[in-house]
Each structure stands twice: as structure tokens, then as C-alpha cells.
C-alpha positions in Angstrom: 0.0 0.0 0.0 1.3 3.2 -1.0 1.2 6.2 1.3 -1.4 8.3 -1.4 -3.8 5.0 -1.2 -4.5 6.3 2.6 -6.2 9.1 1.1 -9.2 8.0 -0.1 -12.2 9.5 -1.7 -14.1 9.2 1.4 -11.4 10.4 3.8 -10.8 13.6 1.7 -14.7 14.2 1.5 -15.1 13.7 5.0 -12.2 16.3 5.7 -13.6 19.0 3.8 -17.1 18.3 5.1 -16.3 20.6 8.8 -15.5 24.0 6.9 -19.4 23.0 4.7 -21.2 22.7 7.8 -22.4 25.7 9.1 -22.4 24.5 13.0 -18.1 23.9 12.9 -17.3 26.9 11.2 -15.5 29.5 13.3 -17.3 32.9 14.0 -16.3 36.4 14.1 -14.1 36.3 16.8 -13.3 39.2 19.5 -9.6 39.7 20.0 -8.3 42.3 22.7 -4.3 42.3 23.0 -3.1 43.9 26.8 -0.7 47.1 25.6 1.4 46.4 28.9 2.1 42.6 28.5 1.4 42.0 25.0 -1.4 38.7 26.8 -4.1 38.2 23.4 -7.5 36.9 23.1 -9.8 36.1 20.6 -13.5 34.7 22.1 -16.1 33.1 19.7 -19.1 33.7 21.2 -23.0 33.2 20.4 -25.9 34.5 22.1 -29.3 33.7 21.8 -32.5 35.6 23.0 -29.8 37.6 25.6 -28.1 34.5 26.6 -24.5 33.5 25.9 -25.3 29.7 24.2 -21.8 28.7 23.1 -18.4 30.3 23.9 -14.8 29.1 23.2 -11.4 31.3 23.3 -7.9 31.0 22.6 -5.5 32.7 24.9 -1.6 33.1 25.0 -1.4 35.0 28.6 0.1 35.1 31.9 -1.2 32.7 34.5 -3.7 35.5 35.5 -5.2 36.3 32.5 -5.5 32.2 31.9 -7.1 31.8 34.7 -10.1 34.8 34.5 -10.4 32.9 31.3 -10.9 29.5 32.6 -13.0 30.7 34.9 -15.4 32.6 32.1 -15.0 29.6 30.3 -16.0 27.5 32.5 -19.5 29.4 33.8 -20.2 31.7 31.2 -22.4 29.4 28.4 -25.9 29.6 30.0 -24.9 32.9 31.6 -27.5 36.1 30.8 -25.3 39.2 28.8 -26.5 41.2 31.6 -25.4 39.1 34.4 -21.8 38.7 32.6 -21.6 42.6 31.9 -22.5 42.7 35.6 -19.5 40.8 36.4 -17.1 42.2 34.4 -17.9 45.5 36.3 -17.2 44.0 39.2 -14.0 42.6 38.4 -13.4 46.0 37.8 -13.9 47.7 40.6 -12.6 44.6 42.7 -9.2 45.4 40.8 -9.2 49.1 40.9 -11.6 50.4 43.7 -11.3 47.7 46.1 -14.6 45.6 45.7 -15.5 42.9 46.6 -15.2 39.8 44.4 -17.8 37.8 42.3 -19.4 35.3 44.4 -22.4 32.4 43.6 -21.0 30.4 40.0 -17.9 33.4 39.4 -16.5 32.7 43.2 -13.6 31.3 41.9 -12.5 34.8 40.6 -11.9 36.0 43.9 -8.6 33.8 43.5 -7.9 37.1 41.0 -8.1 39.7 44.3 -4.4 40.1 45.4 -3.7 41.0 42.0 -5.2 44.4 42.9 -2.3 45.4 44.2 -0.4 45.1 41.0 -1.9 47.8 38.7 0.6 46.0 35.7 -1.5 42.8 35.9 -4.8 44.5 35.8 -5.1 44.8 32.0 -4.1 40.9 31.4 -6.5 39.7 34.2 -9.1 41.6 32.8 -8.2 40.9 29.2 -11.5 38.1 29.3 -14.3 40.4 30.0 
């Protein structure tokens, strides 16, 4: 069997089919790039009668901005626009005014709070929302 046999008919059909189907293609992605640290983003997202229905991301950040992303990634599909607007306004001020930290689903975000201290990290933690 010659290595070109592998490729069948089939298997090259069946590769093209993801970029046919409407479901795997990618979307308009957001990408926001931190001007201190140079940490990027770029979130596919899709909402659906106000509520985020499907959410990936690829990051290349600090351990900070990684993990505000896991977290988001983690709770955020199932997650009202509002309610994630809310917490992104209280990452916010948790960062830069002291307040207090997310709690219920986004409690794991309050991992984020000593970061407040480091005005350099701000941007990259925040980088998600």
C-alpha cells in the first residue's frame, strides 16, 4: 500500500465536510491584545435571545489572565449578557476600587483579588471580559 492509497475518496470528502457545515465553522471572533504585556485573546461567542449559548477562546497570557479565562469559560455558556456585563464591572472595581469579588457560579474569581495590588497585571487579568 502506497502512502497516497491512505487518502481515499471518502477520507478527503469527509475532511472537507467541517469548513461546509455551518455549526463547525469558526465565527467572528473578538480579539483584545493587553498594551502592557502584550497577553491576546480572541472569544467566539453566540448569544441567543440575551443568553450567551456557546463560547470558546484562545488565549496566550500570563497565569492570570489564563485563569479569568478558565474561569469565564468554565461558567459563562448559560450565563444572561446582563449578568456577565455585571460581572465584568465587578472585576473592575474589585481590581481598581477595592470591591469585593464575584461570588455564587464566578466565586472562583476571587482567586484574582491580590492581583489588585499590581496595577501591571490589571489589564491581562481583565483581558476576558
Amino acid at each position: 500500500m502506497e502512502l497516497s492509497d491512505l487518502y481515499s475518496d471518502k477520507i478527503l470528502d469527509l475532511a472537507e465536510m467541517p469548513a461546509s457545515r455551518r455549526s463547525w465553522r469558526r465565527l467572528t471572533p473578538a480579539r483584545k491584545t493587553s498594551r502592557v504585556c502584550g497577553s491576546t485573546i480572541e472569544v467566539d461567542s453566540v448569544v441567543r435571545d440575551g443568553v450567551i449559548a456557546d463560547y470558546g477562546h484562545d488565549i496566550s497570557a500570563c497565569a492570570l489572565g489564563q485563569t479569568s479565562a478558565a474561569v469565564v469559560a468554565q461558567e459563562i455558556v448559560g450565563t444572561q449578557v446582563d449578568e456577565f456585563r455585571a460581572v465584568r464591572a465587578q472585576m473592575h472595581a474589585m481590581l481598581k476600587a477595592n470591591g469585593v469579588p464575584p461570588a455564587g457560579k464566578w466565586s472562583d474569581l476571587k482567586y484574582l483579588e491580590p492581583v489588585r495590588d499590581y496595577t501591571a497585571r490589571h489589564m491581562s487579568t481583565l483581558l476576558v471580559f
